[in-house]
Every structure is written in structure tokens, then in C-alpha cells.
C-alpha positions as CSV (number, residue, x, y, z in Angstrom):
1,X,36.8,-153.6,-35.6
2,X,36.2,-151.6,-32.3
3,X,34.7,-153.4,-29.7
4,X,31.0,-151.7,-29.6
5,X,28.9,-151.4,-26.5
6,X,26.8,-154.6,-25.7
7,X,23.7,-153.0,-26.7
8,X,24.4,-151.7,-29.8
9,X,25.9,-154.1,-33.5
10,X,28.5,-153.6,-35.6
11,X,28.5,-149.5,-37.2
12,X,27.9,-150.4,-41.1
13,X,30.0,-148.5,-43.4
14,X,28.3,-146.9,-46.6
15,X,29.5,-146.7,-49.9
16,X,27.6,-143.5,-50.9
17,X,29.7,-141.5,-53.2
18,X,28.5,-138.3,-51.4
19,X,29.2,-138.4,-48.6
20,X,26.1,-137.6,-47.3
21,X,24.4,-139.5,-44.2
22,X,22.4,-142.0,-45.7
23,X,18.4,-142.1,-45.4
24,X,16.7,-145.5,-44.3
25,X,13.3,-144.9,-43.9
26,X,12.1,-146.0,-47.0
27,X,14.2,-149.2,-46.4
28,X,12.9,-149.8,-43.0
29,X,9.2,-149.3,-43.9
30,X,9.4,-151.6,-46.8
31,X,10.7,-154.6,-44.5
32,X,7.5,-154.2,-42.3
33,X,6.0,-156.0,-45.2
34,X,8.6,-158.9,-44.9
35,X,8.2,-159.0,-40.5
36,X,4.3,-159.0,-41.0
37,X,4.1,-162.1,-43.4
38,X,6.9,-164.0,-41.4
39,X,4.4,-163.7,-38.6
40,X,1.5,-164.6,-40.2
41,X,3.1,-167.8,-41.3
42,X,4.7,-168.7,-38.3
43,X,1.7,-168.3,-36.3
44,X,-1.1,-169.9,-38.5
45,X,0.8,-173.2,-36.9
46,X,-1.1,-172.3,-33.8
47,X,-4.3,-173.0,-35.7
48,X,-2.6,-176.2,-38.2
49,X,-1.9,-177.8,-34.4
50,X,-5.3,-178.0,-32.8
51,X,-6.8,-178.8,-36.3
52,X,-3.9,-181.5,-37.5
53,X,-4.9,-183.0,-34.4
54,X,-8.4,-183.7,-34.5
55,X,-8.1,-184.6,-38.4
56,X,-5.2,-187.5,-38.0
57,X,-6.1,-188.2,-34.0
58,X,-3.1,-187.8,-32.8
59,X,-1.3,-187.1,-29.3
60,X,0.1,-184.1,-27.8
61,X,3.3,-185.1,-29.1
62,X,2.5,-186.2,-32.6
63,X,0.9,-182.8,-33.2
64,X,4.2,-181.0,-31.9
65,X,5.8,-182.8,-35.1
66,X,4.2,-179.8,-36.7
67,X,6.7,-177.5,-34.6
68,X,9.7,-180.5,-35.2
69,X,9.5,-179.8,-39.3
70,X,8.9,-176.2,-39.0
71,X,11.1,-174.9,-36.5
72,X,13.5,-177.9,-37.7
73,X,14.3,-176.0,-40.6
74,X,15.7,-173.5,-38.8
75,X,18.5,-176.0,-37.8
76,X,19.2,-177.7,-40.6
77,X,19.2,-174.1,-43.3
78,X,20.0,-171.1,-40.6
79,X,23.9,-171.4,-41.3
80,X,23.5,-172.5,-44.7
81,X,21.2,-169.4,-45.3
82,X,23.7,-167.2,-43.4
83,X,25.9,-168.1,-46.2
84,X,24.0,-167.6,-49.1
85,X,23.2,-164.2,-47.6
86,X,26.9,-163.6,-47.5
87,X,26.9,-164.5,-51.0
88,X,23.8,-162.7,-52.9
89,X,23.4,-160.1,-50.5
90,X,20.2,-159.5,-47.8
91,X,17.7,-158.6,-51.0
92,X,18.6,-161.8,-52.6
93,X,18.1,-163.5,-49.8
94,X,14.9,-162.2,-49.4
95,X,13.9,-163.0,-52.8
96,X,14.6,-166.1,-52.5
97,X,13.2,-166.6,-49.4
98,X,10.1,-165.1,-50.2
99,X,9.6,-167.3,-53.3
100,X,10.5,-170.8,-51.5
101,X,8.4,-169.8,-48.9
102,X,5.3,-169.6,-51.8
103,X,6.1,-172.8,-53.2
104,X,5.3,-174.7,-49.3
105,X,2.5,-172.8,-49.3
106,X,1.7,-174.3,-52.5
107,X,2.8,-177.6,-51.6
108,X,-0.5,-177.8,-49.4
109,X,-3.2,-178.1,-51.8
110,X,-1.7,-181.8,-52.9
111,X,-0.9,-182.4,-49.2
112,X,-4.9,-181.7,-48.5
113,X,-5.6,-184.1,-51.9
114,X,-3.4,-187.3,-50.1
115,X,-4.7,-186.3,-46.3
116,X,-1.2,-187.3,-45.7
117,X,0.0,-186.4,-42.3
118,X,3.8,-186.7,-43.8
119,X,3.0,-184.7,-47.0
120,X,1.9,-181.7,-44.5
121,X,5.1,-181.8,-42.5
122,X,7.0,-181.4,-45.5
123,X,5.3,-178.8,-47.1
124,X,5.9,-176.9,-43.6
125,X,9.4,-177.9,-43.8
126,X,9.7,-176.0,-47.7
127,X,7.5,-173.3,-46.1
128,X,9.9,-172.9,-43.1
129,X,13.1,-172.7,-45.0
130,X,11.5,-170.0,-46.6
131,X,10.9,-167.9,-43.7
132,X,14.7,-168.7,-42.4
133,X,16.1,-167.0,-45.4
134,X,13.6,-164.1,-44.8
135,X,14.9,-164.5,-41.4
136,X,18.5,-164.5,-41.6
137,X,18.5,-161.9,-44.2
138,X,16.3,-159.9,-42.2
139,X,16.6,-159.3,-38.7
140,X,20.3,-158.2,-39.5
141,X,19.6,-155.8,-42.4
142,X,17.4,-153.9,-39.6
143,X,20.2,-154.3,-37.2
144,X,22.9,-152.5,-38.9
145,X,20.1,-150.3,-40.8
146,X,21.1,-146.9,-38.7
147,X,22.6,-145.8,-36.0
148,X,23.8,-148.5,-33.8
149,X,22.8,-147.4,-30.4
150,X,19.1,-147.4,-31.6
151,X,19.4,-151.3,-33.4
152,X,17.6,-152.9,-30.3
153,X,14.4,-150.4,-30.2
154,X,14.9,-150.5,-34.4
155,X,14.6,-154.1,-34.5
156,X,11.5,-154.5,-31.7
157,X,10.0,-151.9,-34.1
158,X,9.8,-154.1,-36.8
159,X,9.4,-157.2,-34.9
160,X,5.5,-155.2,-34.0
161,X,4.8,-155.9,-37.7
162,X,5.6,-159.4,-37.3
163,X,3.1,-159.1,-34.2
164,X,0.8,-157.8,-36.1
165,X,0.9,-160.8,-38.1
166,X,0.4,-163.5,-35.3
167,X,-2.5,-161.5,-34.5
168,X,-4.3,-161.4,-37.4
169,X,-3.1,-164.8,-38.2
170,X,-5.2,-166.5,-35.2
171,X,-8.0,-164.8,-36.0
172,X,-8.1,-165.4,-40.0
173,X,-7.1,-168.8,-39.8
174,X,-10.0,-169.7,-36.3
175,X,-12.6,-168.1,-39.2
176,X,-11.3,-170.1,-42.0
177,X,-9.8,-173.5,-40.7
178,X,-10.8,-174.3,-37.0
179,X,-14.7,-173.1,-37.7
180,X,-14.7,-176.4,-39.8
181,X,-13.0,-178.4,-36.5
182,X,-16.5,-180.2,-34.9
183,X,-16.4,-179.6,-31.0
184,X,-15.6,-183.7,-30.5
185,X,-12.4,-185.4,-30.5
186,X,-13.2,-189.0,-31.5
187,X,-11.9,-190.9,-34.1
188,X,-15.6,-191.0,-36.0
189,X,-15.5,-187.2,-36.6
190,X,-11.9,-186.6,-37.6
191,X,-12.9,-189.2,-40.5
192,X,-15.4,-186.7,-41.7
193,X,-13.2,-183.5,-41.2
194,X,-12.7,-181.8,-45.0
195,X,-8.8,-181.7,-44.5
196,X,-9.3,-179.5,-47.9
197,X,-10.1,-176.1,-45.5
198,X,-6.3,-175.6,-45.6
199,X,-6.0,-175.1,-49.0
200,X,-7.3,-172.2,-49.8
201,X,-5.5,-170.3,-47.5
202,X,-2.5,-171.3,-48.3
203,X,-3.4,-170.9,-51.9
204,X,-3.8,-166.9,-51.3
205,X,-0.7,-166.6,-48.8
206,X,1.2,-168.1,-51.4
207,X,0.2,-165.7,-54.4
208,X,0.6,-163.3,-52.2
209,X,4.0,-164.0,-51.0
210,X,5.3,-164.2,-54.6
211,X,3.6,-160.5,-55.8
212,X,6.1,-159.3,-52.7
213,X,8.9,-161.1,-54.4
214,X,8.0,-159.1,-57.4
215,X,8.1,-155.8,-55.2
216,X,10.7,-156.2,-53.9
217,X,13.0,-157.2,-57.1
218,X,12.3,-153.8,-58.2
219,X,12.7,-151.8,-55.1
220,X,16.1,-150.4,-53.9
221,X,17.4,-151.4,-50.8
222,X,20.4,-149.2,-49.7
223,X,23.7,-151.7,-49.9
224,X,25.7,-151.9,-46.2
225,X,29.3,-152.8,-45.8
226,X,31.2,-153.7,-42.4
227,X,33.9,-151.6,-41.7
228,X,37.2,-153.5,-42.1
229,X,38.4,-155.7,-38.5
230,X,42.0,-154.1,-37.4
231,X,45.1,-156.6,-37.0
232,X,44.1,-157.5,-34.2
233,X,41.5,-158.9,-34.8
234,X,42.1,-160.9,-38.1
235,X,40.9,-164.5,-38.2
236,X,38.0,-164.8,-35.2
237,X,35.5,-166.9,-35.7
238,X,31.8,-166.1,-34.6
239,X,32.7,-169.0,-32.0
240,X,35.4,-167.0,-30.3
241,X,32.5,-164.4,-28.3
242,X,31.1,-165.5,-26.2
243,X,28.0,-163.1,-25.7
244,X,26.6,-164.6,-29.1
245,X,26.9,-168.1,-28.6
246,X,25.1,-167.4,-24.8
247,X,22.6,-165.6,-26.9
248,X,22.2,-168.6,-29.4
249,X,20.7,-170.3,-26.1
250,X,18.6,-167.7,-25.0
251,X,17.4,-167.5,-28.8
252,X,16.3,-171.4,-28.5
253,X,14.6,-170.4,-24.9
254,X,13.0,-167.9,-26.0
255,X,11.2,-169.0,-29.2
256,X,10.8,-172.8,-27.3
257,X,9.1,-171.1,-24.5
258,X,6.9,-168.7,-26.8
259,X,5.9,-171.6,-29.3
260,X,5.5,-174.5,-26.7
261,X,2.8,-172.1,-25.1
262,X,1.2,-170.1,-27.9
263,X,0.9,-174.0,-30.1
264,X,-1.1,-175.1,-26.8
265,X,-3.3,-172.3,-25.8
266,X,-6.0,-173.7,-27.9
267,X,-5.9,-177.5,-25.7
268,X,-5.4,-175.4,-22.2
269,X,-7.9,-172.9,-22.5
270,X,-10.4,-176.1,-23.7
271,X,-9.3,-177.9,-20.2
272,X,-12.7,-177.7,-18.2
273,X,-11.2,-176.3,-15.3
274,X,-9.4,-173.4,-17.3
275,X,-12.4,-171.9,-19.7
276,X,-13.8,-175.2,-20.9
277,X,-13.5,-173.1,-24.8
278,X,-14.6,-174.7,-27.9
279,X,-11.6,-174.8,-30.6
280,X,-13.3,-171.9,-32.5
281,X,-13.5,-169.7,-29.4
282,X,-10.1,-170.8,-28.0
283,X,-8.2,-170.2,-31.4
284,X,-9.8,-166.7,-31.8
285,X,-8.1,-166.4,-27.5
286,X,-4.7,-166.7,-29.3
287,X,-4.9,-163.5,-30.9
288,X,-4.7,-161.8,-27.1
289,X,-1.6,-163.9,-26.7
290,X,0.3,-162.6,-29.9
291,X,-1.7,-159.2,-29.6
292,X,0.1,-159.0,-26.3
293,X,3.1,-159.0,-28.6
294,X,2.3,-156.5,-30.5
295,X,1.6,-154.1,-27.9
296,X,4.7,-154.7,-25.7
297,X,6.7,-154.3,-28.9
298,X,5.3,-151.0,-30.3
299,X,6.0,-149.5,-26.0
300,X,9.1,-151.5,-26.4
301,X,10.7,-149.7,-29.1
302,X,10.5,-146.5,-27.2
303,X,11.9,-147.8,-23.7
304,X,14.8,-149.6,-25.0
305,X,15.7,-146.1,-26.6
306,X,15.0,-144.7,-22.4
307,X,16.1,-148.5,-20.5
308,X,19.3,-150.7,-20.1
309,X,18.1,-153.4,-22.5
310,X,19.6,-156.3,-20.6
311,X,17.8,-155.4,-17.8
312,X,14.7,-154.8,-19.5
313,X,15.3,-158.2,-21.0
314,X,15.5,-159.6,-17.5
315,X,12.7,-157.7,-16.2
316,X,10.0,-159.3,-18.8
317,X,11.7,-162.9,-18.5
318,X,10.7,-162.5,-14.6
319,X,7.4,-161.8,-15.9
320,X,6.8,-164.3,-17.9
321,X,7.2,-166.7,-14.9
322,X,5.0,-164.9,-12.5
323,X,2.2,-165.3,-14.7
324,X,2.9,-168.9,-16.0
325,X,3.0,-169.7,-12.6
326,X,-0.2,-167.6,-11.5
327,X,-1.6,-169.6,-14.2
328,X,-0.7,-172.8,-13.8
329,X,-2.0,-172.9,-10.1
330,X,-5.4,-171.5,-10.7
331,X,-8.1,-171.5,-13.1
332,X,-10.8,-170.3,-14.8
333,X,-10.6,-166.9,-15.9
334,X,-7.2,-166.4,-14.0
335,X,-5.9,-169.4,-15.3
336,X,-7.2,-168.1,-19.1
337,X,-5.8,-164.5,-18.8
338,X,-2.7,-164.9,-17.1
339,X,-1.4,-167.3,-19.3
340,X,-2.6,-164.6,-22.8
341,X,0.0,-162.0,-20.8
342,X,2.4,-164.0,-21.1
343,X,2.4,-162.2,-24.9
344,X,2.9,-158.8,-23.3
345,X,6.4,-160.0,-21.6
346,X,7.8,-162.3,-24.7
347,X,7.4,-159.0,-26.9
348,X,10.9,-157.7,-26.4
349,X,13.1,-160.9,-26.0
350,X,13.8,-161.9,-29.8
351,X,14.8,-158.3,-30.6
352,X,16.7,-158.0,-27.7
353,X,18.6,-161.0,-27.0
354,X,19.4,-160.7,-30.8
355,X,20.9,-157.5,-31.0
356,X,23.0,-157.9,-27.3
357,X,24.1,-161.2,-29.1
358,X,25.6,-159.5,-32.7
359,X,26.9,-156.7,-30.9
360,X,30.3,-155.5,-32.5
361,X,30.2,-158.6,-34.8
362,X,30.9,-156.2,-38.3
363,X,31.9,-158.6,-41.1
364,X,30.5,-161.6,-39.1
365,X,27.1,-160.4,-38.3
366,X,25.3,-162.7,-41.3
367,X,27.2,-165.7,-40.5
368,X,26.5,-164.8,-36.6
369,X,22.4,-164.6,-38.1
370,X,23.0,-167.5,-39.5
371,X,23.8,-169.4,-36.2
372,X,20.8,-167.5,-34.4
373,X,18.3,-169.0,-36.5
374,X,19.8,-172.2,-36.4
375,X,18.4,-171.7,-32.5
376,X,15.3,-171.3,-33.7
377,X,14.8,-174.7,-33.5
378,X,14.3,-174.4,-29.9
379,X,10.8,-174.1,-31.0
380,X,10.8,-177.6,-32.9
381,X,12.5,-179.2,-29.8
382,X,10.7,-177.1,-26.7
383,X,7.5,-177.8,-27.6
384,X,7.7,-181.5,-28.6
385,X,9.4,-182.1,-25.3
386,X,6.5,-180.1,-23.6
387,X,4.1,-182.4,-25.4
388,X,5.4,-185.3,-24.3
389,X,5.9,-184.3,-20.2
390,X,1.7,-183.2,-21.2
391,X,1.4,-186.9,-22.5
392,X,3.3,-188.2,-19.5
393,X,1.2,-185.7,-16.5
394,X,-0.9,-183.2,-17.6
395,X,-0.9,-179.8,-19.9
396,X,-0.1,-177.9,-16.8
397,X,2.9,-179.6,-15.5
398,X,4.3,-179.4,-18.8
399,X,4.4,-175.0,-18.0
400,X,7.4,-175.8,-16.1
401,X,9.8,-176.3,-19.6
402,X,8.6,-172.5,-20.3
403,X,9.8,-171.4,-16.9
404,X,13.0,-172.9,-17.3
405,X,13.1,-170.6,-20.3
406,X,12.4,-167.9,-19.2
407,X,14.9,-168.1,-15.9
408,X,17.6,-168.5,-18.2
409,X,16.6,-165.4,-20.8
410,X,16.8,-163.2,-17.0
411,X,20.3,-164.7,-16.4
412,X,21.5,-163.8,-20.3
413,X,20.0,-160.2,-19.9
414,X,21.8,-159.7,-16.5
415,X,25.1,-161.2,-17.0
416,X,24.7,-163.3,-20.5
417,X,25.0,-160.7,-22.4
418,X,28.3,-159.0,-21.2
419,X,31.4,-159.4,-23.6
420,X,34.2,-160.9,-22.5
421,X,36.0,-161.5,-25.4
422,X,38.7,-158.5,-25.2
């Protein structure tokens, strides 16, 4: 395997009889479908948080256990799933993904029934295990999808549709779930909370999420090989290079920092000396957040085709920290809308830090997903410990844990990211 340049991933090598260069198109727009859903799912726990919260009365910390079992999937299946991928292929895996990702959403109708706090967190866990198979299947079927050189801006691409997803998401579920969440946070209301709201939402993602499955069994995806490794390189591991494990961390960063902050925009922007918002009107703020996202991405895919993408990596992380920090030390409007931008500079980072991290990987790029979305627990771990510095200050001390991410994604995008692994 020839050592690729740091912003490109492995070549894939094509079995096609032909000859003939090999068309993607219809490939790539299909998986749109797959980037939009795992959006929508991932970010309708901005809206479970807020409304968890009220329901069982809990602390900033208890609700972040809603993060723990989601993003704790991540951890516990990501290599696991890079496996099975290795096995059945990346449509298999994205069968299966798809349909274990319907049966959480159907595990929430009994959860509702039991108002069990316990019986919701593992219906998220099911529901998240899903979405890493969709993940780990995903993300590197896009990669190696075309011409290498492009994977970065290809990737962002599709990681728009997932912003789409967490845009409409916040919006959908503030109409269906939080519009039921009175504007009081005693323990007298929460009693008369209908915890049954969720249900029928997760009813329809659910059927929906299995009529894709059906799709997609019938649709041809194009099958990739990885061109064989030379001599030389017989027999590494994924934890020989170094560039990928330095990107597992800036993975964890990344989605720690973008979770801890998008799963507490609802609580900051309620703060009276932020916009003193009711949950309704704050959840339907969230959509600017991951609408920022969305934006960035779509502009994204076309610079990192014109930019260095490490340093475009490093110029958004940078960013991020000068409006947390704007944020954080003023209020009211400010305080509101410098802290939705922060959506505008996260909109890159996942695509980015994940195709500088499989660069060059060939036969070990599903094993090397694998590991990446193991570090997607950073957004279990990130935001529980930013719940409890909130529990132990205040919500805006507890901004400094995203900062921290952040300066670390700038380091990975300027030096991080170089190989050094011969």
C-alpha cells in the first residue's frame, strides 16, 4: 500500500469487469438518506434532555445519562461493528443497522408505559448501536467512494444531509415533545407531564427507518476492494499510525464538545441573564445551532476541494473558541447568538478529522472506522463531565470543557494530522 497524502484515504480498487471507470453517483445520493436519519436521531436527544429532565427531576448530570447510554454505545459496539462490516460488507451493515436502530425506536412506547427513567436509557442504548453500524459502515463507504483527493469535501457533502437532519430534528421534536414541557420546573408538574408524547414519534421514525431497510436491500451499492499492502508493509496494525489514533482523540473532542453544547442550549439560553427562553422557544433556538452545520458543510465541501484541510480544520477549531468565549462573558442576545455559531465552525471537523485520520489505511480502513466511532463516546463522557462542573459552578463555567476541545482539534489539524509512520 503506497503511503497516500494526509488528506486523501486509501484508492479503492474495483472489480468491474470492464474496465471502465466506475460511476458513484447514484451510490452517493442514496446514502444522503442514511446521513439525514442518523442526524435526526442523534439530535432529537437535544429535545429527550431538556424534557427527561423536567419529567424525572433530575440534575444537570442525571440528564447527561441520556448522552452516557447513547454515545456509550459507540464505545462498547464501534470495534465490534467495524468487524461485522468487515464481514457482511458496508450494505449489510447498513441493513442491519438500520433495522436495530427501529427496534430502539420501538422500545419507547413500553419505556413511556413504565415512565422508567432506566427503560429510556436502554432503549437509547438499542437505538444508538444502531446508528454506530450506520456509522461505521458509512462514513467509510463515502470515503473510499471516488477519487481520493476529493474524500474530505465528499464526506462533508454528505455529513450536510446529516445537518439537515439535526435541523429539522429540533424543530419537529420542540413541536411535538417540548410544546407538552410546562414552563415550571418543580417536582408537582413533572408528576403531571404525559411521558407518552415520545411515543409517537418514535413510533413513525421507527417505521420509517425499517421501509429504508427495505430500500436499501434492493438497491445496488457498487462493491469496493482495497488494493493489496506491498511486503513491506504486511502485518501493521491500525495501532502502528499514528495520525489515526491522534484523530481517535480529536474524534472524542469534537463530538464531546458539539454534544456537551448543542444537549445544553435549551438550559443556557433559559438562564435569565442569557434570553430568559421558555423550553418551547429555546428548543426551536437549536435548530440555528445545527442549521449552522448545515450551512458550513454545504460551503465546506467546496473549500476543502480549494483549502489545505488541516488548516481549515484548525481555522474553525479557533473559531469555535472565540465565540464560546464571546459567549460565555456576555449576555443577552450576544450571549444567545454567539454561542448558535458555534454550529457554523463544528460543520467541517467530523469529516475532516475523519478522513486526515484513515488516510492511506486501504485494507484497514473499516477496522480504523471501527475505532473512530468507538470515540464517539466522547459525547457520552464530555457532556456528563460538563454537567457535573455545571452542578458544581454554573452552566457557563462548564464552556471551558468545549474550549479544551476545541484547542486540541487546532493542534490535530496543524501538526496532528501529519503521518509519521514511514
Amino acid at each position: 500500500m503506497a503511503l497516500a497524502a494526509p488528506s486523501s484515504v486509501s484508492a479503492p480498487a474495483t472489480t468491474d469487469p470492464s474496465g471502465a471507470s466506475p460511476r458513484y453517483t447514484s451510490a452517493l445520493a442514496s446514502l444522503t438518506v442514511l446521513f439525514f436519519m442518523m442526524g435526526f436521531i442523534t439530535c432529537l436527544n437535544d429535545i429527550l434532555i431538556p424534557y427527561l429532565k423536567a419529567i424525572f427531576d433530575l440534575s444537570y448530570a442525571q440528564a447527561n445519562l441520556i448522552n452516557l447510554c447513547f454515545f456509550g454505545a459507540y464505545f462498547f459496539m464501534g470495534i465490534p461493528a467495524g468487524f461485522l462490516v468487515q464481514r457482511i460488507g458496508y450494505k449489510g451493515g447498513m441493513l442491519v443497522g438500520f433495522m436495530v436502530a427501529a427496534l430502539g425506536c420501538f422500545l419507547f412506547y413500553p419505556a413511556a408505559d413504565s415512565r422508567s427513567y432506566g427503560f429510556f436509557l436502554a432503549a437509547l442504548f438499542v437505538l444508538a448501536t444502531g446508528v454506530v453500524l450506520l456509522q461505521v459502515a458509512g462514513n467509510p463507504y463515502v470515503a473510499i467512494l471516488g477519487p481520493p483527493q476529493s474524500a474530505p469535501a465528499r464526506l462533508t457533502l454528505t455529513q450536510a444531509f446529516n445537518s439537515l437532519g439535526t435541523t429539522v430534528a429540533p424543530l419537529l421534536g420542540s413541536a411535538l415533545i417540548l410544546s407538552n414541557l410546562p414552563d415550571l420546573d418543580t417536582a408537582t408538574s413533572a408528576a403531571a407531564i404525559d411521558v407518552r408524547a415520545v411515543q409517537t414519534p418514535y413510533l413513525a421514525i421507527g417505521g420509517v427507518l425499517l421501509v429504508i431497510s427495505i430500500l436499501l436491500a434492493f438497491l445496488k451499492l457498487p462493491r469496493i476492494t482495497h488494493a493489496e499492502e506491498p511486503a513491506g508493509q504486511a502485518g501493521r496494525q491500525i495501532w502502528h499510525y499514528r495520525h489515526l489514533l491522534l484523530g481517535a482523540v480529536g474524534i472524542f473532542a469534537y463530538v464531546g464538545g458539539e454534544v456537551a453544547i448543542g444537549s445544553h442550549i435549551v438550559s443556557y439560553l433559559h438562564l435569565p441573564d442569557v434570553a430568559g427562553l421558555a423550553p418551547k422557544v429555546a428548543g426551536d433556538k437549536v435548530a440555528y445551532y445545527w442549521g449552522g452545520a448545515m450551512v458550513g458543510r454545504f460551503l465546506g465541501a467546496y473549500l476543502l476541494n480549494k483549502l489545505n484541510p488541516g488548516r481549515l480544520l484548525a481555522f474553525t477549531a479557533v473559531g469555535a473558541v472565540v465565540l464560546i468565549l464571546i459567549s460565555v462573558a456576555s449576555t443577552g442576545q450576544v450571549a444567545m447568538w454567539s454561542l448558535l455559531a458555534v454550529g457554523l465552525m463544528n460543520s467541517i471537523m467530523f469529516a475532516t478529522i475523519f478522513t486526515l485520520a484513515v488516510a492511506g489505511l486501504g485494507r484497514h480502513t473499516e477496522a480504523a472506522s471501527g475505532l473512530l466511532n468507538v470515540a464517539i463516546v466522547g459525547g457520552a463522557l464530555v457532556p456528563l463531565l460538563f454537567g457535573a462542573i455545571a452542578d458544581a459552578s454554573s452552566l457557563r463555567m462548564a464552556f471551558v470543557l468545549p474550549v479544551l476541545c476545541y484547542l486540541y482539534i487546532m493542534w490535530y489539524g496543524l501538526k496532528g494530522h501529519v503521518r509519521q509512520d514511514g
